[in-house]
C-alpha positions as CSV (number, residue, x, y, z in Angstrom):
1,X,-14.3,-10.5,-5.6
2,X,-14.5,-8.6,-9.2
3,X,-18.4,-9.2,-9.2
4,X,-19.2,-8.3,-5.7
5,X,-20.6,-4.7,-4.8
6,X,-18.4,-1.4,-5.0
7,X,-19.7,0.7,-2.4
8,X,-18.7,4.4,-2.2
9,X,-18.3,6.6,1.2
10,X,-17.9,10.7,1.1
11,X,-15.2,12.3,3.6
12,X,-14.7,15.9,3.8
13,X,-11.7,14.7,1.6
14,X,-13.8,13.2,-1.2
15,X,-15.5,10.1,-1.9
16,X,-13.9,6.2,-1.6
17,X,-14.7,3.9,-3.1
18,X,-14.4,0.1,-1.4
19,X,-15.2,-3.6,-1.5
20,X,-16.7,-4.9,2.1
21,X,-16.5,-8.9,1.7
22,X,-17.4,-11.1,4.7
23,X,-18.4,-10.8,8.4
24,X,-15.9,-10.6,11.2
25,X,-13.0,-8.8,12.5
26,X,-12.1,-5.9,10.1
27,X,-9.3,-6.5,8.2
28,X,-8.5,-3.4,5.6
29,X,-6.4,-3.6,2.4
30,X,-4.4,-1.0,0.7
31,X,-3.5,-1.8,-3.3
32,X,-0.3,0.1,-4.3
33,X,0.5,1.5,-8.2
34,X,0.5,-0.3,-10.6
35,X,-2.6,-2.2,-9.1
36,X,-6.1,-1.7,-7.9
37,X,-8.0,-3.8,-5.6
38,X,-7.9,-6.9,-7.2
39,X,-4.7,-7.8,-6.4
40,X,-6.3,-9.1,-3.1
41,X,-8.7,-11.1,-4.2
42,X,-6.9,-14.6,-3.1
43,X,-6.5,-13.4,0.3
44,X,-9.6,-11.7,0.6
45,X,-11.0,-15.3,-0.3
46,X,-8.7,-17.1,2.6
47,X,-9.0,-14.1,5.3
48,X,-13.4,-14.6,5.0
49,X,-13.1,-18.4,5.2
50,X,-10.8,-17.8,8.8
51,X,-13.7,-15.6,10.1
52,X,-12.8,-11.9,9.0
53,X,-14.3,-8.7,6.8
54,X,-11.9,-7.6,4.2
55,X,-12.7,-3.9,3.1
56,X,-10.8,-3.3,0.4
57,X,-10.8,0.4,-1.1
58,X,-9.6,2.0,-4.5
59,X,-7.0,3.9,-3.3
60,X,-7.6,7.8,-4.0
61,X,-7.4,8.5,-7.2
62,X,-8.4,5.2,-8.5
63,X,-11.8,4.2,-9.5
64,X,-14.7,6.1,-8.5
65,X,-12.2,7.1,-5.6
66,X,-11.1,10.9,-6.0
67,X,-8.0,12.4,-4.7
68,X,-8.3,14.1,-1.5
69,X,-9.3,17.8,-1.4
70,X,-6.8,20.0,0.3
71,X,-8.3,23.3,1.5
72,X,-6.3,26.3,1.4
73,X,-8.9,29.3,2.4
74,X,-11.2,29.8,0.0
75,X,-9.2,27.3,-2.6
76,X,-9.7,23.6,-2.4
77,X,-7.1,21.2,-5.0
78,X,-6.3,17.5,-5.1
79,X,-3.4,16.3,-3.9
80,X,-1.6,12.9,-3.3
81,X,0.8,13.2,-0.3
82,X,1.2,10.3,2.4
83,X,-0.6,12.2,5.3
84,X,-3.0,13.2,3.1
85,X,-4.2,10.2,1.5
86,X,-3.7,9.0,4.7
87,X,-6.2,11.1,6.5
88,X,-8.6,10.6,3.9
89,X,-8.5,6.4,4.7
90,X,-8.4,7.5,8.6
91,X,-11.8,9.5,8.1
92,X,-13.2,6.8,6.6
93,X,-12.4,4.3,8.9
94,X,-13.2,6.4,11.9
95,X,-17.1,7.1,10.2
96,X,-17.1,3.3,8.7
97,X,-16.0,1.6,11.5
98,X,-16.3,2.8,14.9
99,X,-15.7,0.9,18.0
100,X,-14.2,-1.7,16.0
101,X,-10.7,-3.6,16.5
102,X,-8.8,-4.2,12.6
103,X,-6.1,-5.1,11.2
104,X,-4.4,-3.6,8.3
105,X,-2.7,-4.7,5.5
106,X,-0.3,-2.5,2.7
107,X,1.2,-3.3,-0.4
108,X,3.5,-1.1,-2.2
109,X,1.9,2.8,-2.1
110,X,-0.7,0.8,-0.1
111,X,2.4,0.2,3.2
112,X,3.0,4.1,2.9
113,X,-0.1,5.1,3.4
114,X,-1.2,1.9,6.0
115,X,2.2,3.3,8.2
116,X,0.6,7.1,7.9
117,X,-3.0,5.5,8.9
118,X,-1.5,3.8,11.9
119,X,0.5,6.6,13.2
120,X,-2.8,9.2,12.9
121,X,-4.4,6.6,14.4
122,X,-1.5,5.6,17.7
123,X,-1.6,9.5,17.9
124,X,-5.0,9.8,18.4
125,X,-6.2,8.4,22.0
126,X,-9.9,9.3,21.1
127,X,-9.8,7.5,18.2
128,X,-13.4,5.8,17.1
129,X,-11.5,2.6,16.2
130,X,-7.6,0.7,17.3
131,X,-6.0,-0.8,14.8
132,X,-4.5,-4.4,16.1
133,X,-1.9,-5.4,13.7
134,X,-0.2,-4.0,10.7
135,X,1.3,-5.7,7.8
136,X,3.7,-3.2,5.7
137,X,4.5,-5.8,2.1
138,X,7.0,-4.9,-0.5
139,X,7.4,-0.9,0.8
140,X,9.3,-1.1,4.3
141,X,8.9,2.3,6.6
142,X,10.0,5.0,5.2
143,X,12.7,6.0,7.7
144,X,14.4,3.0,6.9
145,X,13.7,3.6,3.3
146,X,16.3,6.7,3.4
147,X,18.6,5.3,5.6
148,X,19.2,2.8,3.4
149,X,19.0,3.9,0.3
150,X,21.8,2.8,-1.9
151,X,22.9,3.6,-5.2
152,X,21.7,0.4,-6.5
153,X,18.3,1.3,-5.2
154,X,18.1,4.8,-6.8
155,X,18.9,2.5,-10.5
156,X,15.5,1.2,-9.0
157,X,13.7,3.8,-8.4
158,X,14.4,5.2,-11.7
159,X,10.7,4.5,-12.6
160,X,10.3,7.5,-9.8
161,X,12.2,10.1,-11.8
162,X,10.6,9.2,-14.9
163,X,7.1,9.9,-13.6
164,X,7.8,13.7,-12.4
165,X,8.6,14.4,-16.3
166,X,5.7,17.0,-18.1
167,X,3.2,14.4,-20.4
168,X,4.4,10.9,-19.1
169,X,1.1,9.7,-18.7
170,X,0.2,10.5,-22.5
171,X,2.9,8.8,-23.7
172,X,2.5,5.6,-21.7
173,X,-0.9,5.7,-22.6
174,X,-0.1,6.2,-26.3
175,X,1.9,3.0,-25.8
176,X,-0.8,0.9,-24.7
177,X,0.7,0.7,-21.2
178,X,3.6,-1.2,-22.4
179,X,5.8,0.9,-19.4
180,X,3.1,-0.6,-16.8
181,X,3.9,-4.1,-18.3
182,X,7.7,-3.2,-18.5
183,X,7.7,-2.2,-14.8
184,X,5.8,-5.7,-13.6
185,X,8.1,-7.7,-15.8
186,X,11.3,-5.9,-13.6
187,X,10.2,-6.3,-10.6
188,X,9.1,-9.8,-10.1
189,X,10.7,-12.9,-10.9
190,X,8.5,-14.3,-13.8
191,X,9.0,-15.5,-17.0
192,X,7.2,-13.5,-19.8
193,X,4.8,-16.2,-20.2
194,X,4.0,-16.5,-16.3
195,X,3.3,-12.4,-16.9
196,X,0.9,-12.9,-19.4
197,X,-1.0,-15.3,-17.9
198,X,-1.4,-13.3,-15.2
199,X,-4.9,-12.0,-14.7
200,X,-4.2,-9.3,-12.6
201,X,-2.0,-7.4,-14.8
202,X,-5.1,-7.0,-17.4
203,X,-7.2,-5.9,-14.3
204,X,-4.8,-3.4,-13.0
205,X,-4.2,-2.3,-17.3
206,X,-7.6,-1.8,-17.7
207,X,-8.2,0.4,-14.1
208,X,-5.0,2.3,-15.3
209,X,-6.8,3.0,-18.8
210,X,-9.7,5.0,-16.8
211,X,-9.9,8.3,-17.6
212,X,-7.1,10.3,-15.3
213,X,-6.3,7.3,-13.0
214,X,-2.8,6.9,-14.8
215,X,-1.9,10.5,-13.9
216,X,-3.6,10.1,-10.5
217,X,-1.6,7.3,-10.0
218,X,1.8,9.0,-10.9
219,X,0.4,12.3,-8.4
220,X,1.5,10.0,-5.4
221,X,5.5,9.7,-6.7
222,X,5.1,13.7,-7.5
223,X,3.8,14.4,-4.1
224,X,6.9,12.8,-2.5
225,X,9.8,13.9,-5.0
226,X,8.7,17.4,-6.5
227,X,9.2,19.8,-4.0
228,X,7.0,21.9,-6.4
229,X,4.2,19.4,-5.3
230,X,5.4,18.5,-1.9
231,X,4.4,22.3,-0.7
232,X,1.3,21.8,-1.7
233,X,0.3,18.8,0.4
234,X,-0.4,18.3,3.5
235,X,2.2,19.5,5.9
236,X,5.7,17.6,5.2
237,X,6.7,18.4,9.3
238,X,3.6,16.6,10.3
239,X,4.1,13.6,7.9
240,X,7.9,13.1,8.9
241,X,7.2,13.4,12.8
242,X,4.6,10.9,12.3
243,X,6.5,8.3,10.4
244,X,10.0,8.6,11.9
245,X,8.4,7.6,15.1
246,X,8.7,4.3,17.3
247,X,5.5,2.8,18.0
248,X,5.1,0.0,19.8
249,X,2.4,-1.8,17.8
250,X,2.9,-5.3,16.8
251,X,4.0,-5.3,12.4
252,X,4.4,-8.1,9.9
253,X,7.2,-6.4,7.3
254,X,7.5,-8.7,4.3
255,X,9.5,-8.7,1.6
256,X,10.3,-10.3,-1.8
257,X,14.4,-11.7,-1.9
258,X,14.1,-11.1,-5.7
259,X,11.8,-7.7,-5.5
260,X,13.4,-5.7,-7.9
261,X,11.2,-2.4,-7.1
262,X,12.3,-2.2,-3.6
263,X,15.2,-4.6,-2.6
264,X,15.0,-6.8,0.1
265,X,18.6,-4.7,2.0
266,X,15.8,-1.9,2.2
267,X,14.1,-3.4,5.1
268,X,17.0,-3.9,7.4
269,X,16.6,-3.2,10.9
270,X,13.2,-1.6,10.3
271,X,11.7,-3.8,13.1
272,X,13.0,-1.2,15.4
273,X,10.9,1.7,14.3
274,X,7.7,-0.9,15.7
275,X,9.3,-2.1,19.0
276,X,7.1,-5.4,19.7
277,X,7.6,-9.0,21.1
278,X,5.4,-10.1,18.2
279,X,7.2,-7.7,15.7
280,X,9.1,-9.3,12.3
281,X,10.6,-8.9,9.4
282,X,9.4,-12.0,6.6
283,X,12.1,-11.4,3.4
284,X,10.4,-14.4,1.0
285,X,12.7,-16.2,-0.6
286,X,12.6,-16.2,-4.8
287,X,9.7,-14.0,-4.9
288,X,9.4,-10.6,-5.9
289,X,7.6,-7.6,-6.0
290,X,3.9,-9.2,-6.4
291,X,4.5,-12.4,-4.3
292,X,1.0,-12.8,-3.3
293,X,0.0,-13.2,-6.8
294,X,3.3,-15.3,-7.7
295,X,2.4,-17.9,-4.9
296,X,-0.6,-16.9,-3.0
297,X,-1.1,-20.0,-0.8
298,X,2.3,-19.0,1.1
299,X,2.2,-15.6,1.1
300,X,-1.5,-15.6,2.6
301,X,-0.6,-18.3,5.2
302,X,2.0,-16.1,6.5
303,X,-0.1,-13.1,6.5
304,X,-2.8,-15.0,8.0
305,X,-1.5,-16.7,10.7
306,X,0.4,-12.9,11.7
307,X,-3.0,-11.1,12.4
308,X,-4.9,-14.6,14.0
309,X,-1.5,-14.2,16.0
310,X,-0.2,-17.7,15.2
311,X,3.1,-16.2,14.0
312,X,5.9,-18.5,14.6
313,X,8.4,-18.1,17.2
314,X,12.1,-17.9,16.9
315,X,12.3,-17.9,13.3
316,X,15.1,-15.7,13.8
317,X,15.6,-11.8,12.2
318,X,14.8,-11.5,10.1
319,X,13.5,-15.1,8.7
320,X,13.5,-16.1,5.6
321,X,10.4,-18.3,3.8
């Protein structure tokens, strides 16, 4: 995947930039932070051998992908809200891919932004392309984020609070990432050998030492915390209505048992905000955070066989792998 073509689309929002991989059914990809699109690469290799087209974008602000451009009369500034990155990967897919069925699939910042995508896109009944079936990994929906929010998950989060301070990014980066590597080591289960061996980690250090993608990166957490940025997005009303909503659209929620970013409690009950018969919640037992990179084969098997709709019945909810 690292040696195939980047292509790059403009939207009225700004330009992304994407892998497309394969022929087939769509299947689209959302990285989270700290990643890039990489982090797919095993199961963009497994989803083209089963028949499907992976595209796999830079999430805005990464890469040659800017942050969209909010317009404000005659002013235009980036910003990093949920709706409207959101409606920045909704543009694109509408232009990229009209008429076409897909799935998506959202790790991390990458599940935010997949639940706004599917909500624009449930709201919309002249949309240019359906989406099929979701899959929101490591980042459960964001109602059920708050509703269960514990103090034990606010300890966390703590990375969260630490990113809305004034020159983070230049000291991290003064550091040689070594706060990037901190956060991976916390929130998955391996050893300190396992995490240096992991190839991904010097992919996603050296996408992070781009020129602004670190503070890019951090935008998304300031955009959802600071109110001082949160007025400056796109409408906060408009996000909420769209995310605290039931849709009745078939979702694959996964989760690590040992993710110690976002803890496992934080996805219960949230199979009731996507009322469907084919609707789960997968917590994966002794992984963490990054469990398609700690064991790939599984984690891709499961998310395979939930958008070729060979998902196990009766595993109970929610199972446990």
């Amino acid at each position: 995947m690292k040696n195939s073509t980047i292509h790059k689309s403009e939207t009225s929002l700004g330009t992304l930039a994407y892998y497309d991989i394969g022929k087939g059914q769509p299947v689209v990809l959302l990285h989270g932070f700290p990643d890039n699109p990489l982090t797919f690469t095993h199961l963009v290799k497994v989803l083209n051998q089963e028949g499907f087209r992976c595209i796999v974008p830079y999430m805005p602000g990464y890469g040659d992908s800017s942050l969209p451009l909010k317009k404000d009369g005659l002013f235009k500034s980036a910003e990093a809200s949920m709706l409207g990155i959101g409606k920045m990967i909704n543009e694109f897919l509408s232009d990229f891919l009209p008429d076409e069925r897909i799935h998506i699939i959202g790790h991390d910042w990458g599940s935010l932004v997949a639940q706004v995508v599917v909500a624009l896109n449930d709201e919309n009944s002249q949309a240019s392309y359906q989406i099929d079936r979701s899959v929101f990994y490591a980042v459960p929906p964001i109602a059920y984020f708050f509703r269960n929010t514990s103090f034990k998950q606010l300890v966390r989060s703590r990375y969260m609070y630490y990113f809305q301070g004034f020159g983070v990014a230049q000291t991290i980066r003064k550091q040689n990432l070594a706060y990037i590597k901190e956060l991976w080591q916390r929130w998955s289960p391996w050893t300190p050998e396992e995490l240096e061996q992991q190839i991904q980690l010097k992919e996603t250090l050296s996408t992070l030492s781009e020129e602004g993608c670190l503070e890019n990166g951090m935008a998304y957490y300031r955009f959802l915390l600071n109110p001082f940025y949160t007025i400056q997005g796109s409408s906060i009303i408009q996000q909420s209505k769209l995310l605290f909503k039931k849709r009745s659209r078939p979702c694959l929620l996964l989760t690590g048992e040992k993710d110690e970013c976002i803890g496992a409690e934080m996805f219960n009950g949230s199979e009731a905000l996507y009322p469907h018969e084919d609707t789960q919640l997968i917590v994966l037992k002794n992984l963490g955070h990054f469990a398609h990179l700690e064991d790939p084969d599984s984690v891709n098997a499961i998310i395979t066989d939930f958008i070729q709709v060979r998902v196990q019945q009766n595993l109970g909810s929610p199972a446990s792998v």
